[in-house]
N, C-alpha and C positions, 0 to 999 in steps of 0.2 A: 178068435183071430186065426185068419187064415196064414199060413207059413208057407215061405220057397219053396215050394218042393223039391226042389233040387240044391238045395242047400244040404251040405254034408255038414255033420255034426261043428260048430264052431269053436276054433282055434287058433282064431285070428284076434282075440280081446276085443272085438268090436260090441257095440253095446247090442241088446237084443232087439229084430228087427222088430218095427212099429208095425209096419205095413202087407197089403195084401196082394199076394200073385206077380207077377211080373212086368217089367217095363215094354212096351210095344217093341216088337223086336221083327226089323223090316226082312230078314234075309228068310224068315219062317211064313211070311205070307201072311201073317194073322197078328191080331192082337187082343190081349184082354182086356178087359173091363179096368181093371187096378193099376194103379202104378206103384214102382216100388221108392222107399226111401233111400236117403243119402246110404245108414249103413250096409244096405242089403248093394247097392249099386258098385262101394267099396269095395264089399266080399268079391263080386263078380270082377272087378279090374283085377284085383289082386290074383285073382284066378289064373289069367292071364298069363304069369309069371311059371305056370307050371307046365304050358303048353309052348316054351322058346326051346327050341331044338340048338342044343349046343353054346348058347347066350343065358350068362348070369343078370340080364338086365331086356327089359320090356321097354316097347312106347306105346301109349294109348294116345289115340287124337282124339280129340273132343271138336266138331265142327259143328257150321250152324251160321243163320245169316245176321247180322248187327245187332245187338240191344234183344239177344235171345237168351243171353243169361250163362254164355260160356265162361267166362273168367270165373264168376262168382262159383261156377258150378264146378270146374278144375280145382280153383282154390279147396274148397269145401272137401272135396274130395279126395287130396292130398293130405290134406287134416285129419281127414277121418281115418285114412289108412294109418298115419303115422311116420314114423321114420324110416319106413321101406321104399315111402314115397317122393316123390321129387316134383315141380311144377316148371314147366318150361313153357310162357307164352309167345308165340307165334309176333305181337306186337312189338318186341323187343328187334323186330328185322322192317321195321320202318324206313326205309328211306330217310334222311335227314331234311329238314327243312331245303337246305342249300341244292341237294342233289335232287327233291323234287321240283325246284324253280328250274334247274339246269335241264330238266327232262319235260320242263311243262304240265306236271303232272300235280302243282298245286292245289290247284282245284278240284283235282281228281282225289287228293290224299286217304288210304283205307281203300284205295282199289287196288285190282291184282296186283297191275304191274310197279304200284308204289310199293311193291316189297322186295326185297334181296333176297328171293328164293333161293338161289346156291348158298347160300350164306347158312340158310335155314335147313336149307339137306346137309351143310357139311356139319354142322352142329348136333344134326341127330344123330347123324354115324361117328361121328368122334363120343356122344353119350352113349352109343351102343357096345363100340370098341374100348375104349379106356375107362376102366369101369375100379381102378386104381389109384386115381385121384379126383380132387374136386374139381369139377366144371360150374365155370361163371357163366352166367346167361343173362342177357338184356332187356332190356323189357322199355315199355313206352312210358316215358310220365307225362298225363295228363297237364300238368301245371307248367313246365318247360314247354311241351308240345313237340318235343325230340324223344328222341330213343336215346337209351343210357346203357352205359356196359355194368356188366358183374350185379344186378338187382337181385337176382336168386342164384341158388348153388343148387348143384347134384351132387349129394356126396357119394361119395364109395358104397355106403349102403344103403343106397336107395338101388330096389329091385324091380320097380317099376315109373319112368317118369311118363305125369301125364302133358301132353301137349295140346296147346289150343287154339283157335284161329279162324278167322271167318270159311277160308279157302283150302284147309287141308284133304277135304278130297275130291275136289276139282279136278276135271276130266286134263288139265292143259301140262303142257313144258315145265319141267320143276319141281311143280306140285304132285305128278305121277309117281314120281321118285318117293317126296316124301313121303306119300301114302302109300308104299312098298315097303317103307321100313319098319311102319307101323302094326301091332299087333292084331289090333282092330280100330274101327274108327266108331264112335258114337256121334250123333247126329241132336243138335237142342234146339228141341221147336218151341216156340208162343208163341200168342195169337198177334197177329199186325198190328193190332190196334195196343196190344200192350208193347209191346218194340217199339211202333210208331213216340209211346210216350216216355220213354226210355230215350231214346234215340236225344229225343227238343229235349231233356233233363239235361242228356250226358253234354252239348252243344252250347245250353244255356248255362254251366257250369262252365263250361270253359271260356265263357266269356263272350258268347256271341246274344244278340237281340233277338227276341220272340221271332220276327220275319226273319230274321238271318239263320236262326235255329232251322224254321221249318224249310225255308228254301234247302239249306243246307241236308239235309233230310230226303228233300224231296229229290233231289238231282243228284248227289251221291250215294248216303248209304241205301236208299230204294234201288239204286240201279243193282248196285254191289249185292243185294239179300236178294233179287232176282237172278245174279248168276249163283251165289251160292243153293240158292233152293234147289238149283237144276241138278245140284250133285246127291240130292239125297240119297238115292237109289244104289250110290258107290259107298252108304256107310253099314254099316253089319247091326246097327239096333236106333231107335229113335229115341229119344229118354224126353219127357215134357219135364220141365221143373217147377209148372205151378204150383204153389202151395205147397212143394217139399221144405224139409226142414232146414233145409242149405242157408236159408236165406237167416237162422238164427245164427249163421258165420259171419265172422268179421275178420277180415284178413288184415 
């Protein structure tokens, strides 16, 4: 088995890497053959936290376009670091039902501008700055179909929270910001066709019909994973997460 090269001796209790060579990593031009697993990916967030000039506390974005596997792979990934870590989803700055009918942007719901992006910048600089007490964070429930307060915490000792979201490092107003805050941003690609079936599952679970699923599909989140894809180029590594181990988590 081939090993990180670049992995310094470990110190972090993570279990021993499975995997071979490293994750495609955009800002180098090149990439290998291998991908790496969940623990080696950990190591490398974690990293993170020793390169904040004068800040006891990290943000990592995890971006990428619909039914690419970001929650799962944030979640996963918080787990595996442990209690250094913290999970802040981007979903949780949903627009409310009420205020996207008020903006007309119903049908649009999951696009940029259904989100309360200052809301979402002032949340990441308050988890940068008070790093003293617990922060509540929001999050979307799928079954209400609203955003909810206080879903997950930051506690005091978490030294790195990861953040994730279709649009975090989107070229536009808002979003500039938060991807200024952040340490690095990682990028979660899969193939359209496995998103595409993702997508009609996540739809049809929530209660819409086969045609309703796919229309909904086709005129929302396809437009949406078109503007996100355009940002790729603004994230610092691409990570794929097929058939990583992530998917033995259950949050």
């Amino acid at each position: 088995m081939e090993i990180d090269d670049h992995t310094p001796d470990d110190t972090t209790g993570f279990p021993p890497d499975d995997t071979t060579g490293r994750a495609p990593d955009h800002t180098s031009g090149h990439t290998s053959g291998h991908a790496p697993g969940l623990a080696a990916l950990a190591r490398d967030a974690l990293r993170l936290t020793t390169g904040t000039a004068g800040r006891p506390r990290t943000l990592l974005g995890i971006a990428g376009p619909p039914g690419a596997g970001k929650s799962t792979f944030a979640r996963a990934l918080v787990e595996t670091i442990g209690e250094s870590a913290a999970y802040l989803p981007l979903d949780g700055f949903h627009l409310s039902n009420d205020q996207l009918e008020r903006l007309s942007l119903t049908s649009r719901k999951g696009s940029e501008p259904s989100f309360d992006v200052r809301g979402y910048v002032a949340l990441l600089t308050r988890v940068l700055d008070d790093t003293g007490h617990d922060i509540y964070v929001p999050d979307y429930d799928r079954t209400l179909h609203e955003p909810i307060a206080a879903r997950h915490r930051v506690p005091p000792t978490a030294r790195i929270v990861v953040t994730e979201g279709n649009y975090l490092a989107c070229d536009l107003p808002g979003w500039r910001e938060a991807r200024e805050l952040m340490a690095e941003c990682w990028y979660v690609r899969a193939p359209a066709e496995v998103r595409q079936q993702r997508l009609v599952e996540r739809q049809l679970a929530g209660g819409l019909t086969a045609e309703g699923a796919a229309a909904w599909v086709a005129t929302n989140d396809g437009p949406n994973g078109e503007l996100v894809e355009k940002s790729r180029h603004r994230c610092d590594r691409i990570v794929s997460t097929i058939g990583m181990d992530m998917f033995n988590y259950r949050p």
